[in-house]
N, C-alpha and C positions, 0 to 999 in steps of 0.2 A: 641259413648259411649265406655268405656275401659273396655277391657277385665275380667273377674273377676280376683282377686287379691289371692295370698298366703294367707293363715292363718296364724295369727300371737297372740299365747295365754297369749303372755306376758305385752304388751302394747297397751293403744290406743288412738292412739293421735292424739291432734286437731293441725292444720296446721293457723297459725293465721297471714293474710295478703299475699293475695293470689294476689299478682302483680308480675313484670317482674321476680326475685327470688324466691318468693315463690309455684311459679307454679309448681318449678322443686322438690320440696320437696312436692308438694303434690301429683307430679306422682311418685317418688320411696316411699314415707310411705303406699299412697295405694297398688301399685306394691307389697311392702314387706307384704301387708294382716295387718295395724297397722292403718289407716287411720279410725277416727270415725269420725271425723267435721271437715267442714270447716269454719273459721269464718271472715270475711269484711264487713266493713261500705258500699264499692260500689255496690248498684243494681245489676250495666252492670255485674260485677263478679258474683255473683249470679246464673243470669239467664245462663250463660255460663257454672260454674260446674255445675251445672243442670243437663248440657244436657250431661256432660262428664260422672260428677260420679253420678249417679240417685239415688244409694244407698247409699250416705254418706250425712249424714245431715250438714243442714248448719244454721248459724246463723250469726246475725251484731251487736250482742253487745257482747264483750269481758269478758261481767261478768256474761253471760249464761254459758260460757265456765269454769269458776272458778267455779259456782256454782253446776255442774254438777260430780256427785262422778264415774260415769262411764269413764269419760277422766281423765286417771293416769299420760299424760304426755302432754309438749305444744311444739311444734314450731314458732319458732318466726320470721317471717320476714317480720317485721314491718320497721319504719325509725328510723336511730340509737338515734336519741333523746328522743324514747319513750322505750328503751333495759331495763332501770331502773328498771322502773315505774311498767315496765308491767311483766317482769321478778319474780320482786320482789312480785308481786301481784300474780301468778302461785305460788310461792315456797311456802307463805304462806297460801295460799288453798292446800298446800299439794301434788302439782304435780310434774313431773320432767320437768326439763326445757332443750332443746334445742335452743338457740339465735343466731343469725346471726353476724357475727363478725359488728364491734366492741363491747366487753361485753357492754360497758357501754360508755358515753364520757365524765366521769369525774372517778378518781382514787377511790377518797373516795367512791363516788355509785359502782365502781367496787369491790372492799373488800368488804362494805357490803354485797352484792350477795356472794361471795365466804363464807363471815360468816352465813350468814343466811341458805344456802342451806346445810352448814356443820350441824347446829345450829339443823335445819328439816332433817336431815339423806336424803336430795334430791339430785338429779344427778342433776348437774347443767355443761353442758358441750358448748361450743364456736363454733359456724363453720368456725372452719379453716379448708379449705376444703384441701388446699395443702397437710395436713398433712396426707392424706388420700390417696393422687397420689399415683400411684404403682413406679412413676420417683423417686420420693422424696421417698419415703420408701426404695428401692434399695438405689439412695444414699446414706441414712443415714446407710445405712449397709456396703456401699463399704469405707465410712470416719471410721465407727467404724472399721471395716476388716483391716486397712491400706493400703487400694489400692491406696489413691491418695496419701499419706503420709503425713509428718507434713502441717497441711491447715497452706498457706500464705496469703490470700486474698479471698474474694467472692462480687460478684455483682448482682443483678438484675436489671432488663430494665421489667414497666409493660406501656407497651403505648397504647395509643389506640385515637380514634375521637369519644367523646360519649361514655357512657349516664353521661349528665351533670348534677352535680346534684345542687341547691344551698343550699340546708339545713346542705351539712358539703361539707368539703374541699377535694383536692385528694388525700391529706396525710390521713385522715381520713377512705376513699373509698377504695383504691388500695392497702396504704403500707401494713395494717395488714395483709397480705397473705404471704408477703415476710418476714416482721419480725418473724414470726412464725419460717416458714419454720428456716432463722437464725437461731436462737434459739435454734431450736432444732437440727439442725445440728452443733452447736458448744457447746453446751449443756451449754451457761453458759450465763449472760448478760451481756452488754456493757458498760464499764465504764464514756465515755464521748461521748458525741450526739453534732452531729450540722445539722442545717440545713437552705436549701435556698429556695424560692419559687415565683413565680409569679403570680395575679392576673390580669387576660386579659377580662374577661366577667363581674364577679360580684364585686365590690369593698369589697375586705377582704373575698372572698372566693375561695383560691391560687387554681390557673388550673393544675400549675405545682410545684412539689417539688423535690429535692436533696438533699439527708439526707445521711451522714454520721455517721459512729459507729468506735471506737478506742473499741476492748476487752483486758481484762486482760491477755488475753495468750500471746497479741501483735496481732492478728489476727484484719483487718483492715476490711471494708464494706461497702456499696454504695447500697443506691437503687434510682432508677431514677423515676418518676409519672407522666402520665402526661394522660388528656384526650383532648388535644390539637395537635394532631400529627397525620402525613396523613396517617402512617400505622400501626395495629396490631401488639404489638411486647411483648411476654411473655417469658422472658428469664435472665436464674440463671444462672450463670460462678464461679466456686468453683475451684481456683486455687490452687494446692498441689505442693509439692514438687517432686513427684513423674508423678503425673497426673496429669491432667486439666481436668475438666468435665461441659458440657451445656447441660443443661434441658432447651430444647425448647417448649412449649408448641403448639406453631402453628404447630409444624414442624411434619412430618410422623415418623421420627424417634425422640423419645421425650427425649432418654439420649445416647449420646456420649461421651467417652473418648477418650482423646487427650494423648498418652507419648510423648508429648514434650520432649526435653531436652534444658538444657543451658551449655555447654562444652566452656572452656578457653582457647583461643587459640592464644597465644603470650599474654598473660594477657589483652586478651579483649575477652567479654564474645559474646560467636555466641550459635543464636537459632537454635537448630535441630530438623527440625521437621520432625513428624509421620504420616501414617493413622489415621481418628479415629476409633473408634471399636466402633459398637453400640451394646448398652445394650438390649437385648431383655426382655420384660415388661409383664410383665404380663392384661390383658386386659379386665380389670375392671372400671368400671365408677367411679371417685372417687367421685361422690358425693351419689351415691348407697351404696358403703362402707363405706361413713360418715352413713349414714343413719341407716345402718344393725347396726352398731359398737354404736350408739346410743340405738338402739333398746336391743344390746347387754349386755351393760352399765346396762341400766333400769333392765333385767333379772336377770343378777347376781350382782346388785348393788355395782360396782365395777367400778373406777374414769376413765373417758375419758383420751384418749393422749391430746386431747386437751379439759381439762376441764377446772371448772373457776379457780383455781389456775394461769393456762398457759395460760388463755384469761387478767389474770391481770396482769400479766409478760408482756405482747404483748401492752396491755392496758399503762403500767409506760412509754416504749421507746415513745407509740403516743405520751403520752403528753408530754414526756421531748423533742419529735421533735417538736411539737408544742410552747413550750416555746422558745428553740432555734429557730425559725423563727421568731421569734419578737427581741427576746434579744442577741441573739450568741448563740456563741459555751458553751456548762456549761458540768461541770458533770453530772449525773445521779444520781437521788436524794437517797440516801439507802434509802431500805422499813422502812415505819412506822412500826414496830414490833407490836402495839397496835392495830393496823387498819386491817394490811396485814398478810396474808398467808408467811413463806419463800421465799426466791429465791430458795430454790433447791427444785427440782421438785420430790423427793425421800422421804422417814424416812426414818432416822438411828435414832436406839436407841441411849442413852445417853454411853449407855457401849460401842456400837459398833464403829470398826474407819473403815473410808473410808480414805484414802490416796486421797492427790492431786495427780491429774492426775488419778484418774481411773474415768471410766464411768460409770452412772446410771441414766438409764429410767429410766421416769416417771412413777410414782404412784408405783414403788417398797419398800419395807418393806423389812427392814434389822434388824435382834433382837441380843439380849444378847448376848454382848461377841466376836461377825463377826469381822472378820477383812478380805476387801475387799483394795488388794492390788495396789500401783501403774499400770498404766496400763491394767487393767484390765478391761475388759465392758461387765457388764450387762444391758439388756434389758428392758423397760418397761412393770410393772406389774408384777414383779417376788414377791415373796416372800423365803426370807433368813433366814434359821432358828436361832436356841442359837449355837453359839460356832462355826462357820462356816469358814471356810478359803479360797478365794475366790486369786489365783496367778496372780500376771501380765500380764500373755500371755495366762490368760483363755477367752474363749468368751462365753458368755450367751444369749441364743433369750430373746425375749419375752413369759409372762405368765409360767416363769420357777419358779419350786416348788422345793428346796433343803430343805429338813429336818435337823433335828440338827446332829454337829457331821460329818459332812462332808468335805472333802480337795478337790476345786476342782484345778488340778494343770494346771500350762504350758503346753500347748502340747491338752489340753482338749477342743471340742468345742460344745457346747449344744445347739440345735437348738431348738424351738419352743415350748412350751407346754409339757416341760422334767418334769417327775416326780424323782427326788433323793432318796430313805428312808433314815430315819434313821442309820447313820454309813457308808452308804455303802462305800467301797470303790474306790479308780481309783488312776491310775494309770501311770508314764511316761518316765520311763525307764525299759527294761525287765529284764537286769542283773545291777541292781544297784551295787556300791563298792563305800563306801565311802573316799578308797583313789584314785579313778578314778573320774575326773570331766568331766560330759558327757552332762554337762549344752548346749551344743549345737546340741546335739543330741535327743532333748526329742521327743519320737514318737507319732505319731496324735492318740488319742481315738474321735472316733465321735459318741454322741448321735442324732440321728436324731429326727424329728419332733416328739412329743405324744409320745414318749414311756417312761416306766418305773421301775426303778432302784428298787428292793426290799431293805428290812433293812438290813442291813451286808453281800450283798453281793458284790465281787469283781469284777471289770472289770480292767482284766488284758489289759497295751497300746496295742496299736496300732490295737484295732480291732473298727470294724464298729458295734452299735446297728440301726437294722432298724427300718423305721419307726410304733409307732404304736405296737411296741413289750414289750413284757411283761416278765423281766427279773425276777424268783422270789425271795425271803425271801433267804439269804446264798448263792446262787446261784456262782461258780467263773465261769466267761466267759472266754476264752482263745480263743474264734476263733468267725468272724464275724454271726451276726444272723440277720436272713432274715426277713422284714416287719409281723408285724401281729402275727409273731411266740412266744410262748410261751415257755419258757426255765428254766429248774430248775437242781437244781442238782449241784455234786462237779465229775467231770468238766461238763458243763450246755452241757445237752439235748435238744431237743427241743421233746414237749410230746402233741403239739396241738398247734391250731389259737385263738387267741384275737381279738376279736370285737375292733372298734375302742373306745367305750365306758368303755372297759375293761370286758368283756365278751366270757369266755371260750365258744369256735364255735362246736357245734355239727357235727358228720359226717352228710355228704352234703345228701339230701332230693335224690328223684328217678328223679330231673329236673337238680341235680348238684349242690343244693347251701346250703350253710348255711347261718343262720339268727341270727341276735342279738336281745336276745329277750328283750332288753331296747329299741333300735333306731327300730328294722323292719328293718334295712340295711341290703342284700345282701351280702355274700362275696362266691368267687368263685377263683381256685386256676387256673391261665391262663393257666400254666405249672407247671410240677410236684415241686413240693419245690418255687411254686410263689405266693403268695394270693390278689389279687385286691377286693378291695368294691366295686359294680355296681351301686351303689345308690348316689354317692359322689365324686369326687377326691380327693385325699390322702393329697393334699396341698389346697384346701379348708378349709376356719372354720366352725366350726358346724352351722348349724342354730339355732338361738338364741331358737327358742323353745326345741331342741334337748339338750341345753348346761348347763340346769341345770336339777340336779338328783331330781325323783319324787319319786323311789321307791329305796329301801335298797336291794343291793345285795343278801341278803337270802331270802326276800321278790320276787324277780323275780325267784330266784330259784325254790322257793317252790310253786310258777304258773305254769312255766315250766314242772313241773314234773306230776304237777295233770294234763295239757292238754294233757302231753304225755298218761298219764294213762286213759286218758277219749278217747282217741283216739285209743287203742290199747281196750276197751271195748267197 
């Protein structure tokens, strides 16, 4: 039997088709405390969760599960021929849906999910689980960063012996993990597809395929499929101008880079080669971080990285490689505008311009008036206010919140969950002069993870905000500020500690700690001018029940004060 599970107050979901896939999604939704039902037609499964999860109910008809208003969300890992049907039948009882890649195996049934789940305000999101690797998210930061430099080329190799399947093909099976991945690591879709395949077991249901991508950038691509090969082999190669990088999946070490070089020497070109340098990873399960980040999704009703917009993106190349293996090489057919979602994975207002060549995650919101310039890249799931100026050599994480009225320049880099206000300033050279051009000089300001920028105030370059700090309202910064720290003033003090919730910290109890009295997190100061959270690590995301506000800051204040006062009588 499995240990008891987390509590989880935001979602609870049924796990639907509980075979060799979905097994693993019903031990991380349990795990994460979200698990209410399990549901399959087979007996033998049954009697087996049974014995696992004694407390979660289970059921074998699929339309107990719709009819029941207690399960707000479903998972789906059924066989991709039933994704439609069954999909579609969840979003219209009202639920959120999670589906097992392929969205769907035909385009037109993919747009409709992505309309319909719009249509019902439902979270309707794709498991692409790559997108969730900690390999592949570092990548995708090191291509954004320009570590590897202009991308020339990328491949993957998914091979394996088994599990065969015959109800769809291994272009069907395999590619979608790799396309994905593509995708979003070159942020854009491919203009013409080919591909080749071979049928060894089942007639017309190809063992092996060879799919090629030509992109609009000129950037070329290859993924190889096959469940007819003697060895396991899971492997991406993103070759740069700069660097080379393989994400091995088998391998102990999962991201490598390579500084090759190619030097001319008598006008023939010779390869010079390097060490690699391994990437250290952070070490997360990534189908647990699918799972949380779904869980996430459902709380703050807010679009997956890979939601159905991105699962019908991944959806158009299947079937344009599908078409190419019968008939050639074609192009790629542009979206039906009537049917389909966009290709960019972003909003921009109609006022705002995004420049070609800059970058923008997914499910970002850019409003009135922005102008987000060449080369620049932002994160997925930001939001950009009215009137916003966003420079080429700024870099933006994810989940960043710029308010209207903000410049962010060159030289600026915003990590993770930055809050901006209103006006505030920043900043990239110290002694500006505009008959002195110092455009090559511009000095580093760095936001780090969660922290946040009050309305009009300044952060002069080249200093550090830590993580988790709370800059306030006018404030001008001129010199680095330590994690957690609270900072106000002209020129900024520091006058106390900030919860990670944003939560001015009372002096520490007679055991040494102070308490946020929103989360109940710990925080304790390791050494004099240091503050750690004991309850969390600092580069963790919240837990989804922690991540949306139940109470109004005056509202916990005016708790606070009476417990003090009842405690002192």
């Amino acid at each position: 039997m499995q240990s008891a599970p987390a509590t989880n107050r935001h979602a609870s979901v049924a796990v639907v088709g509980v075979g060799y896939w979905g097994k693993n999604l019903v031990r991380n939704f349990y795990e994460l405390g979200a698990l209410s039902v399990l549901c399959d037609a087979q007996g033998a499964v049954e009697a087996n969760c049974r014995k696992q999860y004694e407390r979660v109910r289970f059921c074998r008809d699929f339309r107990e599960v719709l009819a029941d208003p207690s399960i707000t969300a479903v998972a789906l890992a059924t066989p991709a021929v039933t994704h439609y049907e069954m999909a579609k039948a969840a979003l219209e009882a009202g639920k959120d849906v999670l589906v097992e890649k392929p969205l769907a195996i035909d385009v037109t049934h993919g747009a409709a999910l992505v309309e319909l789940a719009q249509a019902k305000g439902r979270i309707l999101m794709v498991g692409h689980i790559l997108r969730y690797h900690p390999a592949i998210l570092k990548l995708q930061e090191l291509i954004a960063g320009g570590a590897l430099g202009k991308i020339n080329y990328l491949y993957s190799n998914r091979l394996n012996i088994g599990k065969i399947r015959t109800e769809e093909n291994i272009l069907w099976s395999f590619a979608p993990h790799d396309i994905s991945v593509m995708l979003a690591l070159l942020n854009e879709m491919p203009a013409r597809v080919s591909c080749q395949g071979g049928a060894y077991l089942n007639r017309d249901v190809s063992d092996v395929t060879l799919s090629h991508f030509d992109f609009p950038s000129g950037v070329q691509a290859h993924i190889f499929v096959s469940w007819l090969h003697p060895v396991k082999e899971q492997r991406l190669v993103v070759v740069g101008s700069e660097k080379m990088a393989v994400f091995d999946d088998t391998s102990e070490h999962k991201l490598v880079l390579y500084p090759h070089k190619v030097e001319w020497k008598n006008r023939v070109p010779t390869a010079v080669k390097a060490d690699g340098e391994v990437i250290v990873l952070d070490d997360r399960e990534p189908l647990r971080a699918e799972c949380q980040h779904f869980l996430d999704c459902v709380a703050s009703r807010t679009p997956a990285v890979s939601d159905g917009a991105e699962g019908l993106r991944v959806l158009r190349v299947l079937d344009a490689c599908q078409r190419a293996l019968f008939d050639g090489p074609a192009p790629l057919e542009p979206a039906d505008t009537a049917r389909e979602t966009p290709q960019l994975p972003y909003f921009a207002h109609e006022s705002a311009y995004v420049d070609e060549g800059a970058s923008v995650g997914d499910g970002t919101k850019i409003w009135h008036f922005s102008h987000v310039m060449k080369g620049a890249r932002i994160g997925a799931r930001c939001v950009i206010g009215q009137n916003v100026n966003v420079d080429g050599g700024a870099v933006t994480g994810n989940n960043v919140k710029i308010q209207n009225n903000v410049s962010v320049y060159t030289g600026t880099v915003i990590e993770d969950d930055v809050f901006l206000g209103p006006s505030c300033v920043l900043t990239n050279v110290t002694n500006p002069r505009s008959q002195v051009n110092r455009h090559s000089l511009y000095e580093t300001t760095w936001l780090k993870r969660g922290c946040t920028i009050g309305a009009n105030a300044t952060i002069v370059c080249g200093v550090t905000i830590g993580r988790y700090a709370f800059v306030g309202a006018g404030s001008v910064i001129t010199k680095n500020v330590p994690d957690f720290a609270l900072v106000v003033g002209n020129s900024g003090r520091q006058v106390g500690w900030m919860s990670r919730h944003g939560h001015r910290l009372e002096s520490p109890g007679e055991d040494g700690l102070m308490r946020c009295p929103e989360s109940g997190y710990r925080y304790q100061e390791s050494e004099p001018g240091v503050l750690r959270c004991l309850d969390l690590d600092e580069e963790l995301p919240l837990p989804a029940e922690l991540s949306t506000g139940t109470k109004s800051y005056r509202q916990l204040k005016e708790e606070t004060a009476h417990e003090r006062a009842a405690a002192r009588s």
